[in-house]
PDB file of N, CA, C and O in Angstrom:
ATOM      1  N   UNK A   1      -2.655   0.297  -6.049  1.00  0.00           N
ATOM      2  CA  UNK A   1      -1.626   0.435  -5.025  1.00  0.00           C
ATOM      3  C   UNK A   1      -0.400  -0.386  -5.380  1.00  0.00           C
ATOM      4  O   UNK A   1       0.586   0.224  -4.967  1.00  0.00           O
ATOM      5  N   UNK A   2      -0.161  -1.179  -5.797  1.00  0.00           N
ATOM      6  CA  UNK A   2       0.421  -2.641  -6.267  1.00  0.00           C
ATOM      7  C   UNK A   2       1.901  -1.947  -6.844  1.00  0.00           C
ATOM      8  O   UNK A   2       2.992  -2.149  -6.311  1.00  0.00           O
ATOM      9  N   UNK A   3       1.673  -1.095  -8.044  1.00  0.00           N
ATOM     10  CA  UNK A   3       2.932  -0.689  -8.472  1.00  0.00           C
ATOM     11  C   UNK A   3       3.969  -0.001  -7.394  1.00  0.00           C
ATOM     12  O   UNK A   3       5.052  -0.318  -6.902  1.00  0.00           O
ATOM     13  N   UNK A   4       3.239   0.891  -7.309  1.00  0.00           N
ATOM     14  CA  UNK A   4       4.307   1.977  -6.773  1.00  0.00           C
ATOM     15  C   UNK A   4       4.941   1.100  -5.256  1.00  0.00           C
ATOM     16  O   UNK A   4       6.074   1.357  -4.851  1.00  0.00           O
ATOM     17  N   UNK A   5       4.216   0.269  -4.673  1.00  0.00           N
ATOM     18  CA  UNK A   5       4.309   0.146  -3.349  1.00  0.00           C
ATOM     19  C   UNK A   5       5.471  -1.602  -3.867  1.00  0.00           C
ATOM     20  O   UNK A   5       6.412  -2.082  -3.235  1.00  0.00           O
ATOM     21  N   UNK A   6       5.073  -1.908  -4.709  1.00  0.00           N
ATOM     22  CA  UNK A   6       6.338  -3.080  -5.124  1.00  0.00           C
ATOM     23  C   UNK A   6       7.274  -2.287  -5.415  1.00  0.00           C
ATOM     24  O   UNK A   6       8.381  -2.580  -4.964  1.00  0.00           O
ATOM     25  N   UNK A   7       7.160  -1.211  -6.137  1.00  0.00           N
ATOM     26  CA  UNK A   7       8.574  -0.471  -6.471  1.00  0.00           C
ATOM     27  C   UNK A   7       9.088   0.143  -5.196  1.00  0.00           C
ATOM     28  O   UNK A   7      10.273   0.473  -5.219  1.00  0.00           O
ATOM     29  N   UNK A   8       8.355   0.372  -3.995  1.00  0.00           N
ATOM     30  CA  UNK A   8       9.511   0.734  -2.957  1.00  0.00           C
ATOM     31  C   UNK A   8       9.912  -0.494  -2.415  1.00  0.00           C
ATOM     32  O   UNK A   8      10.933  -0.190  -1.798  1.00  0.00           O
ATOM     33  N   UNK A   9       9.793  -1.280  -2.318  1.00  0.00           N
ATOM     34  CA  UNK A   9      10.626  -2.618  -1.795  1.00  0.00           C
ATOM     35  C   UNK A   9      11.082  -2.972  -2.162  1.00  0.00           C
ATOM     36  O   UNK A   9      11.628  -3.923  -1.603  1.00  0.00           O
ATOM     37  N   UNK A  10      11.448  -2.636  -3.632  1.00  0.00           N
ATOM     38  CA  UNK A  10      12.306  -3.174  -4.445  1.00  0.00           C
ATOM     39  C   UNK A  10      13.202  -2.466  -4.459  1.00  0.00           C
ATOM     40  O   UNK A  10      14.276  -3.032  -4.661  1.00  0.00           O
ATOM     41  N   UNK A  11      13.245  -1.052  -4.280  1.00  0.00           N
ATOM     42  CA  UNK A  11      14.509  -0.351  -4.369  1.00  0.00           C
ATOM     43  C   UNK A  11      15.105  -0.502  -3.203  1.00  0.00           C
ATOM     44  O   UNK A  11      16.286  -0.176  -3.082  1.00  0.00           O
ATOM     45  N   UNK A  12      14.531  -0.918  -2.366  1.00  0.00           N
ATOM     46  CA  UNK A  12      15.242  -1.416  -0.673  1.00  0.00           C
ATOM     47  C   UNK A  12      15.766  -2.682  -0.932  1.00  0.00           C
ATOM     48  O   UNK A  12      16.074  -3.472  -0.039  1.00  0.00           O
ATOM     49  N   UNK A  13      15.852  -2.850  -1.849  1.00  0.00           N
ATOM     50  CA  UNK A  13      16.047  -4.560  -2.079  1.00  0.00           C
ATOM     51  C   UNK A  13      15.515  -5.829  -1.080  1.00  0.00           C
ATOM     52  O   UNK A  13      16.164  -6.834  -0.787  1.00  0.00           O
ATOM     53  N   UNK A  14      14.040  -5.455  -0.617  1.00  0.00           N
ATOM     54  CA  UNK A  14      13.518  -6.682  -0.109  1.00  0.00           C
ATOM     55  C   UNK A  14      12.624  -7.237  -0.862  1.00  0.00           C
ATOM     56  O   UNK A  14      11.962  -6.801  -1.804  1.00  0.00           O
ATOM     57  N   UNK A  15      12.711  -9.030   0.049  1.00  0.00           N
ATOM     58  CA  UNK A  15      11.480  -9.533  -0.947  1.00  0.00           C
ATOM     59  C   UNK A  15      10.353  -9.162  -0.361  1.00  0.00           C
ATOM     60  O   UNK A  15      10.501  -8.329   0.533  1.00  0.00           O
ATOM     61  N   UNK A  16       9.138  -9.559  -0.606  1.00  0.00           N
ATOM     62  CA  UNK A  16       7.722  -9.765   0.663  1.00  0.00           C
ATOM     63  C   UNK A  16       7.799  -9.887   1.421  1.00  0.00           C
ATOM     64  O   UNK A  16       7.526  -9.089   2.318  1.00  0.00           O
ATOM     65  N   UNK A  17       8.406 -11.438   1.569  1.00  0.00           N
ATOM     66  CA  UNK A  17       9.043 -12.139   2.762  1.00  0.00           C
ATOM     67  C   UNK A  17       9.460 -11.552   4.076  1.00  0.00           C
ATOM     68  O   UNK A  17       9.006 -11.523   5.220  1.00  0.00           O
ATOM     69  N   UNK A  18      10.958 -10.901   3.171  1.00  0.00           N
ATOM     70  CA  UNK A  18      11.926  -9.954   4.187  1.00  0.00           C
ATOM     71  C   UNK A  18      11.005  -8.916   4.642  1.00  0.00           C
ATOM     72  O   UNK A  18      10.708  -8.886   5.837  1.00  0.00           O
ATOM     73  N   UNK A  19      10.434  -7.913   3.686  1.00  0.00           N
ATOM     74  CA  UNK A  19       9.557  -7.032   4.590  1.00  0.00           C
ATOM     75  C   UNK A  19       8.650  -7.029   4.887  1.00  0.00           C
ATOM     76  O   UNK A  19       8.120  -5.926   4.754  1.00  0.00           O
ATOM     77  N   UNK A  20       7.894  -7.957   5.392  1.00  0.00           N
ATOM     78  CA  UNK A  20       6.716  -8.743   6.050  1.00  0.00           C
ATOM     79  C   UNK A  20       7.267  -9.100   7.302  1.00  0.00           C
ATOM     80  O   UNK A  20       6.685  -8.609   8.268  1.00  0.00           O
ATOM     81  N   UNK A  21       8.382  -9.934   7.571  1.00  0.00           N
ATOM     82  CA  UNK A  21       8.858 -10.219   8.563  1.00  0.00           C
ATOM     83  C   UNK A  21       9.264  -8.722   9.524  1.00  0.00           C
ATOM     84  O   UNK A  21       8.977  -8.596  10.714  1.00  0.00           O
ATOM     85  N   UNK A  22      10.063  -7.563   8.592  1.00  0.00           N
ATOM     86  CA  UNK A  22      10.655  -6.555   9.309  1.00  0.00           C
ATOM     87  C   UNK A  22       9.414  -6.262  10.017  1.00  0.00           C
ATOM     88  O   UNK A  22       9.222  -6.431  11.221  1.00  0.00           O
ATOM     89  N   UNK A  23       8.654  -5.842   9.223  1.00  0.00           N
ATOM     90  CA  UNK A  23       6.846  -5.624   9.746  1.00  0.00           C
ATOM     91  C   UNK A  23       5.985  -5.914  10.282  1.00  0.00           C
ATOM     92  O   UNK A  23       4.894  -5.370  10.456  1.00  0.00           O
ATOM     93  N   UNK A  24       6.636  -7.319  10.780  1.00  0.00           N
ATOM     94  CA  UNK A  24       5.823  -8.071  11.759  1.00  0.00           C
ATOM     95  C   UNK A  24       4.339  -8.595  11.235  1.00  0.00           C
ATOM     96  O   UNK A  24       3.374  -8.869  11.948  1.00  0.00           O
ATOM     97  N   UNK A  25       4.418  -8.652   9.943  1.00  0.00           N
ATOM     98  CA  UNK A  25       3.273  -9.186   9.379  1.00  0.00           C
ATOM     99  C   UNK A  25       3.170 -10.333   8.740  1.00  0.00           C
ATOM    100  O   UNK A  25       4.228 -10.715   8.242  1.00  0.00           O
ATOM    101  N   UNK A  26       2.052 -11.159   8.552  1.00  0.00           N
ATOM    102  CA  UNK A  26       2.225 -12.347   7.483  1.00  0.00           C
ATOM    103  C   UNK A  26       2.725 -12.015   6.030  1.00  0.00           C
ATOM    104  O   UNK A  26       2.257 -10.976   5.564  1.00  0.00           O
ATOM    105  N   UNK A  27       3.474 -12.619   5.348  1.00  0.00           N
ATOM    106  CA  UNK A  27       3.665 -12.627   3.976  1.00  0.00           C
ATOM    107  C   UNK A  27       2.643 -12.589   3.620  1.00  0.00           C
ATOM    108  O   UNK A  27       2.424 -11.498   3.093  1.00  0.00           O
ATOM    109  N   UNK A  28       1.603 -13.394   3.608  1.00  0.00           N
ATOM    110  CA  UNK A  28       0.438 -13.308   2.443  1.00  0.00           C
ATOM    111  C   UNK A  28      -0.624 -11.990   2.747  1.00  0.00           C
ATOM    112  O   UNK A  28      -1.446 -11.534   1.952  1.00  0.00           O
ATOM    113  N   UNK A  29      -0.329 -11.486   4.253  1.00  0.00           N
ATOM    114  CA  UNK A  29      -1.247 -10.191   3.988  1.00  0.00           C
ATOM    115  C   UNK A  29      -0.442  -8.871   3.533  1.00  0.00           C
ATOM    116  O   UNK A  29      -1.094  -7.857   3.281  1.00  0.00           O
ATOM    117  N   UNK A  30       1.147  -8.863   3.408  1.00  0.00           N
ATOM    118  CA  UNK A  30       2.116  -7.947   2.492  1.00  0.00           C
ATOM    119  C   UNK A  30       1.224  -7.991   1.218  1.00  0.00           C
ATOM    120  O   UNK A  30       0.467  -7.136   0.758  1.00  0.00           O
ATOM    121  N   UNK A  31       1.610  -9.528   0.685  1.00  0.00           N
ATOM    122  CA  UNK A  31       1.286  -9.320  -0.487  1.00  0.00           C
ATOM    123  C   UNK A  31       0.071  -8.961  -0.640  1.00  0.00           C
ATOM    124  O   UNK A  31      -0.175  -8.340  -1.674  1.00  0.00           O
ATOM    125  N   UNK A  32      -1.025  -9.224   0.296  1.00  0.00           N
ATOM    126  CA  UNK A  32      -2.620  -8.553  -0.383  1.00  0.00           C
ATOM    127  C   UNK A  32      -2.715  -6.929  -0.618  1.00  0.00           C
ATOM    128  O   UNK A  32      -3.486  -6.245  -1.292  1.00  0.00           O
ATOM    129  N   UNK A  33      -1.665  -6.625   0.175  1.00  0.00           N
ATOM    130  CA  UNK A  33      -1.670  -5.008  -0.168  1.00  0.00           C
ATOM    131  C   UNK A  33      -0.711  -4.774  -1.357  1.00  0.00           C
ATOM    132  O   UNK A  33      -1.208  -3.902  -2.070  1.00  0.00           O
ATOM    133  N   UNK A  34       0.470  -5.210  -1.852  1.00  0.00           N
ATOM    134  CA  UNK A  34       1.159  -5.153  -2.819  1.00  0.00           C
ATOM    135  C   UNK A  34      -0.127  -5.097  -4.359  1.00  0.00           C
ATOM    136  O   UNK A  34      -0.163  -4.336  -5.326  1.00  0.00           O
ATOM    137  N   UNK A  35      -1.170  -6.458  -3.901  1.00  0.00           N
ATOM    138  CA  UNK A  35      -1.531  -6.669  -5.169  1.00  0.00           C
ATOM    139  C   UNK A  35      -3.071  -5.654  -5.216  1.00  0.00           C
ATOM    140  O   UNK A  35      -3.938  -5.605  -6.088  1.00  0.00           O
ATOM    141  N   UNK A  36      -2.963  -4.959  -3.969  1.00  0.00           N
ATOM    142  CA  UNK A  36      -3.891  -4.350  -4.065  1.00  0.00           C
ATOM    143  C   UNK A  36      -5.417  -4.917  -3.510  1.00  0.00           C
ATOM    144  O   UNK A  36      -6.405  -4.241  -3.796  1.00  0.00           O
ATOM    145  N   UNK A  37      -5.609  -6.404  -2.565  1.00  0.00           N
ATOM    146  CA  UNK A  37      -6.712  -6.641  -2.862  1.00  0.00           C
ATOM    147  C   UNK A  37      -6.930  -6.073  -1.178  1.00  0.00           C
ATOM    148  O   UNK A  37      -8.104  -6.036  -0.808  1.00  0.00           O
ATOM    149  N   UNK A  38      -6.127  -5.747  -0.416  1.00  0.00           N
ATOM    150  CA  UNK A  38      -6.626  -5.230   0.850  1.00  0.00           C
ATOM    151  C   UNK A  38      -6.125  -4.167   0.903  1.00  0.00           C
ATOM    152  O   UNK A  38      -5.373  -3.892  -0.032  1.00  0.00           O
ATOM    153  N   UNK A  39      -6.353  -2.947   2.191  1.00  0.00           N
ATOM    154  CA  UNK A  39      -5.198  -1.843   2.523  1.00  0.00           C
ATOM    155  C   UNK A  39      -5.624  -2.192   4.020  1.00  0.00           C
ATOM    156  O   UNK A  39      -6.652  -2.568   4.585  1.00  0.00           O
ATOM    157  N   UNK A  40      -4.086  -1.821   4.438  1.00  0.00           N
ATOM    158  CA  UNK A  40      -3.563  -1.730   5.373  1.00  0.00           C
ATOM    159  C   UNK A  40      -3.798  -1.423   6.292  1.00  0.00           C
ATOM    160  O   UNK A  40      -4.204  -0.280   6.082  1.00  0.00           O
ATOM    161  N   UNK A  41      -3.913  -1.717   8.048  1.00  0.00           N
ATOM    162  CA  UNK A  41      -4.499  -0.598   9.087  1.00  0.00           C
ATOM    163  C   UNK A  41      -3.355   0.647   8.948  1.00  0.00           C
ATOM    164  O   UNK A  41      -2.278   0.681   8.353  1.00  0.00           O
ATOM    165  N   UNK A  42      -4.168   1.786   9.871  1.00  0.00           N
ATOM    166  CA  UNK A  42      -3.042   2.807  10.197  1.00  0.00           C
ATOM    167  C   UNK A  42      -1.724   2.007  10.851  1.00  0.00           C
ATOM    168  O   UNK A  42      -0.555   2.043  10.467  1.00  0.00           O
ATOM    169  N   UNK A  43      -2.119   1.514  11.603  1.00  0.00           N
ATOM    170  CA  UNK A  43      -0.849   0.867  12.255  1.00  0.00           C
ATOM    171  C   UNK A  43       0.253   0.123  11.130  1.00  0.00           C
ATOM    172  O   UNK A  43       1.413   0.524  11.031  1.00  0.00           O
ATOM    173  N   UNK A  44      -0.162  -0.745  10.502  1.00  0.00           N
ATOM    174  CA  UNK A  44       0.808  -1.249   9.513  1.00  0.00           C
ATOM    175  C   UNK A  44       1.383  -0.269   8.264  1.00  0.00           C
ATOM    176  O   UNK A  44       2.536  -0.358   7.842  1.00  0.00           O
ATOM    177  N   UNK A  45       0.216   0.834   7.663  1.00  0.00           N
ATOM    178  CA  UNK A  45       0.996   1.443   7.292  1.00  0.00           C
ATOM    179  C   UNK A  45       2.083   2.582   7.581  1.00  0.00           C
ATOM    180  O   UNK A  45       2.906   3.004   6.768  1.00  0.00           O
ATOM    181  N   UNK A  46       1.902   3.024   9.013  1.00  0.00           N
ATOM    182  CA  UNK A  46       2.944   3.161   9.777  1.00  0.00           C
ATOM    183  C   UNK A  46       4.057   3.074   9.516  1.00  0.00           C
ATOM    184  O   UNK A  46       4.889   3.814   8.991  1.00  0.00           O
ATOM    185  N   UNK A  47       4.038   1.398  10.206  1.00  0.00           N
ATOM    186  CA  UNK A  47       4.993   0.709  10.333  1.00  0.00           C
ATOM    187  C   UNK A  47       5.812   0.338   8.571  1.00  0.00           C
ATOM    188  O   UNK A  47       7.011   0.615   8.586  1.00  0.00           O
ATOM    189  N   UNK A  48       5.398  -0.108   7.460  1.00  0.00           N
ATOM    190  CA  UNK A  48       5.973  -0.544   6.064  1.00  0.00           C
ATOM    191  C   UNK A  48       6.466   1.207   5.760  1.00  0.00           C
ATOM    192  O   UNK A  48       7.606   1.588   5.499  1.00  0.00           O
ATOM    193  N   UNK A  49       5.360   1.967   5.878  1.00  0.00           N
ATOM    194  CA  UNK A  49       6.151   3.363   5.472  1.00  0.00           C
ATOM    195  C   UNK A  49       7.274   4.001   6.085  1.00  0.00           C
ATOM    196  O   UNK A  49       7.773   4.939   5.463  1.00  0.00           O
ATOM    197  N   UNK A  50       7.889   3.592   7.455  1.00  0.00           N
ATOM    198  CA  UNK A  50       8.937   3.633   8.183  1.00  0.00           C
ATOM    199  C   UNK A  50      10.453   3.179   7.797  1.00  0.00           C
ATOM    200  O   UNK A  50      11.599   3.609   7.925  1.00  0.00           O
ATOM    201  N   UNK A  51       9.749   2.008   7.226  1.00  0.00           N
ATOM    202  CA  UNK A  51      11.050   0.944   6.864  1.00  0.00           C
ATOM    203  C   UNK A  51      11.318   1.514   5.676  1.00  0.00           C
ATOM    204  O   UNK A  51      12.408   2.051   5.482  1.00  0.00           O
ATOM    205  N   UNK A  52      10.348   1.469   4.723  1.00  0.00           N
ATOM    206  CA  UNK A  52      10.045   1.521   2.936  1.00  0.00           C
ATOM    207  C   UNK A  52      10.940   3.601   2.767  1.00  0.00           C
ATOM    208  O   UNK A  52      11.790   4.076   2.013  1.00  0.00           O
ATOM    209  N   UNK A  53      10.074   4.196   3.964  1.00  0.00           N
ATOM    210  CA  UNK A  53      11.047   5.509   3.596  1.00  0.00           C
ATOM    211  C   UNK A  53      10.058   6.373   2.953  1.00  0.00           C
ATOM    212  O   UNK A  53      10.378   7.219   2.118  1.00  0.00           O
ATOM    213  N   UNK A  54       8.898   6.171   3.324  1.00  0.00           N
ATOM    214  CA  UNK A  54       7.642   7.109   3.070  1.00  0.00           C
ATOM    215  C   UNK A  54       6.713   7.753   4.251  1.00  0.00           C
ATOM    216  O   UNK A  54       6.733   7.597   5.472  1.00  0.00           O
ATOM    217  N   UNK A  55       5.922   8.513   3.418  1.00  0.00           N
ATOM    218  CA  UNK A  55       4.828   9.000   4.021  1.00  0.00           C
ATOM    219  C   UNK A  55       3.388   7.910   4.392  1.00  0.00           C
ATOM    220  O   UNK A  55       2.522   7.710   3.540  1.00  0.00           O
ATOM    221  N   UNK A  56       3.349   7.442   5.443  1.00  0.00           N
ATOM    222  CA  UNK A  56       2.474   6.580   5.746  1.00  0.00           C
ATOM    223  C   UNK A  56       0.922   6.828   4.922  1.00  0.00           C
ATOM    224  O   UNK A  56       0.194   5.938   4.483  1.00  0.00           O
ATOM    225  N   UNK A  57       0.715   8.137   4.876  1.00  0.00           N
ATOM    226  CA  UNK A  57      -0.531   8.618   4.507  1.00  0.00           C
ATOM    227  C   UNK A  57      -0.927   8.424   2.965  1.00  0.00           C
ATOM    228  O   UNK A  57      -2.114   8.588   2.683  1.00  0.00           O
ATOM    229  N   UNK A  58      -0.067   8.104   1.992  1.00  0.00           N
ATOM    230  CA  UNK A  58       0.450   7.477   1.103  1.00  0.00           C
ATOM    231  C   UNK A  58      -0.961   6.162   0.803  1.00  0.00           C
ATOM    232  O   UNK A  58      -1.555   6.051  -0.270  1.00  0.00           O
ATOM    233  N   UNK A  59      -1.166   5.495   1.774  1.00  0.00           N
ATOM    234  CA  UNK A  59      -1.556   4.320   1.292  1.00  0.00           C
ATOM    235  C   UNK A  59      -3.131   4.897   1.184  1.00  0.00           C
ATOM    236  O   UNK A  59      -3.653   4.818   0.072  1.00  0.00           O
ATOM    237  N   UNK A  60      -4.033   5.562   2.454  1.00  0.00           N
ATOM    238  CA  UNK A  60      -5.061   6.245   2.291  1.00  0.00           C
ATOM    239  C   UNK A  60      -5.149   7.378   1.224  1.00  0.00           C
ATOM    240  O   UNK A  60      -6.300   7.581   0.837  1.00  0.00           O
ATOM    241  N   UNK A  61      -4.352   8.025   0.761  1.00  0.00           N
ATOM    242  CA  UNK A  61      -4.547   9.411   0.026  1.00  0.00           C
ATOM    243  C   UNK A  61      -4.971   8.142  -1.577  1.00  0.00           C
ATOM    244  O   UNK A  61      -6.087   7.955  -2.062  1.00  0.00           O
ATOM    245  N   UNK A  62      -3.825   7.592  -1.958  1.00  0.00           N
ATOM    246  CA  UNK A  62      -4.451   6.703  -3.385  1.00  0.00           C
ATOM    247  C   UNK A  62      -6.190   6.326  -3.440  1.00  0.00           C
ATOM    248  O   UNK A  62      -7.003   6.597  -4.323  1.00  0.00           O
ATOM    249  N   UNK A  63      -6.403   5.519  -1.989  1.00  0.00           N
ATOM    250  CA  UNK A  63      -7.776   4.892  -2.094  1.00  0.00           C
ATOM    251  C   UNK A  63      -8.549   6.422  -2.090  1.00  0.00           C
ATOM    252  O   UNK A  63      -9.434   6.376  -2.944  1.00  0.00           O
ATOM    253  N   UNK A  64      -8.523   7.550  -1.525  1.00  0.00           N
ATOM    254  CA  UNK A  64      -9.586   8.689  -1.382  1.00  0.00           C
ATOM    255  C   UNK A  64      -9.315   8.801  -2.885  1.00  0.00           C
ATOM    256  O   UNK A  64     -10.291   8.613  -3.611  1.00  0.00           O
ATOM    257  N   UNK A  65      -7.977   9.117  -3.545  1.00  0.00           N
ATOM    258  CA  UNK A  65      -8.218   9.516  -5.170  1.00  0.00           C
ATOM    259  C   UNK A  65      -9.065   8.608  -6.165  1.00  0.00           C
ATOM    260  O   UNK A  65      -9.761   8.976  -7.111  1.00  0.00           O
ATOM    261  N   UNK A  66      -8.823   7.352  -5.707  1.00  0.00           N
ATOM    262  CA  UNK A  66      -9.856   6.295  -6.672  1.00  0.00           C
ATOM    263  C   UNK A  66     -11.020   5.734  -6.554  1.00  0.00           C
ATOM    264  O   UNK A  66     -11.692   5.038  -7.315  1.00  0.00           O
ATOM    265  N   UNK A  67     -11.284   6.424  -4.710  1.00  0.00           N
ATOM    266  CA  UNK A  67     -13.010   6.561  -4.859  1.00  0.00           C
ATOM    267  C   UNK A  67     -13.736   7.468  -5.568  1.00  0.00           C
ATOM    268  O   UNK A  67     -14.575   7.286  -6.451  1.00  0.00           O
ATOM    269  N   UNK A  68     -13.099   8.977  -4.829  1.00  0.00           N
ATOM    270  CA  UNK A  68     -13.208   9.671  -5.270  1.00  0.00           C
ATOM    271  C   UNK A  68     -13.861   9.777  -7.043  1.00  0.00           C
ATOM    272  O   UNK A  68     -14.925  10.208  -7.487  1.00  0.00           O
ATOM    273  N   UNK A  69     -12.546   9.109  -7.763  1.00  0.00           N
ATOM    274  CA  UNK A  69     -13.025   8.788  -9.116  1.00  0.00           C
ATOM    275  C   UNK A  69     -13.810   7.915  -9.604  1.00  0.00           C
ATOM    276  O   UNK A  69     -14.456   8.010 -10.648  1.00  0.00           O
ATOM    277  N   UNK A  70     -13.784   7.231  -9.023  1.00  0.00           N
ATOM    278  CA  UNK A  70     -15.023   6.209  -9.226  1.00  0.00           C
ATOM    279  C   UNK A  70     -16.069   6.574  -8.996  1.00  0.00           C
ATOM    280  O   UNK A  70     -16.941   6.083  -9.712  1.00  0.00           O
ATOM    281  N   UNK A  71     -16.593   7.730  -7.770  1.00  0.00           N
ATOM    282  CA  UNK A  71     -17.861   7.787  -7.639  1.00  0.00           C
ATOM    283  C   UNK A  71     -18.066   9.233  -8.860  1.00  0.00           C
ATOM    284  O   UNK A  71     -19.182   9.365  -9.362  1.00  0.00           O
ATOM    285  N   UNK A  72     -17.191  10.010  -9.165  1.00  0.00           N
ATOM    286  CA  UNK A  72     -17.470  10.787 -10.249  1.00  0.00           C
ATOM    287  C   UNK A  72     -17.826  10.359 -11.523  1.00  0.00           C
ATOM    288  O   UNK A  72     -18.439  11.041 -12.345  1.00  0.00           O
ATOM    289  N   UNK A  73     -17.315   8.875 -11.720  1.00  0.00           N
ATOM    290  CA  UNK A  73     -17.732   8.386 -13.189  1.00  0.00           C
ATOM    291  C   UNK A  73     -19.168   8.359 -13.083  1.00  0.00           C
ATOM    292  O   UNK A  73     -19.998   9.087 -13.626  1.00  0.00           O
ATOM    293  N   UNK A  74     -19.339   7.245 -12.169  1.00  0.00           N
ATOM    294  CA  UNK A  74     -20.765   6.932 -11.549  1.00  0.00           C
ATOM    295  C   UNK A  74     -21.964   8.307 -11.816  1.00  0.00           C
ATOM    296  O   UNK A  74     -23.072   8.237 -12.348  1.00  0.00           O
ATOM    297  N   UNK A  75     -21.452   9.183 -11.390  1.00  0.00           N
ATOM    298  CA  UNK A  75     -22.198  10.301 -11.336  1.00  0.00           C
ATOM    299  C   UNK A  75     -22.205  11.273 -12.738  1.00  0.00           C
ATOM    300  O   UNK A  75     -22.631  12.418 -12.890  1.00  0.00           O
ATOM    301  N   UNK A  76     -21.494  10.246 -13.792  1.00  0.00           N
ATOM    302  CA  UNK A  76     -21.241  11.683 -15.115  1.00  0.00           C
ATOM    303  C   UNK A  76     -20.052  12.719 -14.979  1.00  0.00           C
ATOM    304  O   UNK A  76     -19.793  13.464 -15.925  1.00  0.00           O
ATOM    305  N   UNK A  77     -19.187  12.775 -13.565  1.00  0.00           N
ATOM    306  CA  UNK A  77     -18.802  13.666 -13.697  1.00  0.00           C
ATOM    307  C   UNK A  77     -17.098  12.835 -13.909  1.00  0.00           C
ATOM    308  O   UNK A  77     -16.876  11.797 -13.285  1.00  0.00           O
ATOM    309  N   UNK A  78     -15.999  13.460 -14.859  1.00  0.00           N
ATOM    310  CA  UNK A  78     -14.776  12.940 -15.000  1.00  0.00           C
ATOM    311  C   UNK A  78     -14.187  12.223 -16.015  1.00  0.00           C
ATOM    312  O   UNK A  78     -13.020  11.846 -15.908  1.00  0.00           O
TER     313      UNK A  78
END
């Protein structure tokens, strides 16, 4: 998740900081989703995909593609 989702805040030109605050969230739980080690409720991604200029659904559709793949390796298949 980490890339693409630093690259939209960056083209908005915010830091974490700034859009953590717009978001009403802690900085350090921005960044756990930036670096990938949490995702987001519906509600927050909502809210960052509002500001950021996306499709909220965005943050769930990645994790279904990389379970998804993960459980196909698992299984031989991919």
């Amino acid at each position: 998740m980490s890339d693409w989702l630093k690259q939209a805040r960056l083209s908005k030109g915010f830091t974490q900081e700034t859009l953590a605050n717009k978001a009403g969230i802690a900085k350090t739980t921005y960044a756990s989703y930036e670096q990938g080690q949490r995702n987001p409720s519906i509600e927050n991604a909502k809210i960052l995909a509002k500001i950021l200029g996306f499709s909220w659904t965005i943050f769930f559709e990645n994790r279904v593609r990389e379970t998804s793949s993960s459980v196909g390796k698992k299984r031989g298949v991919g």
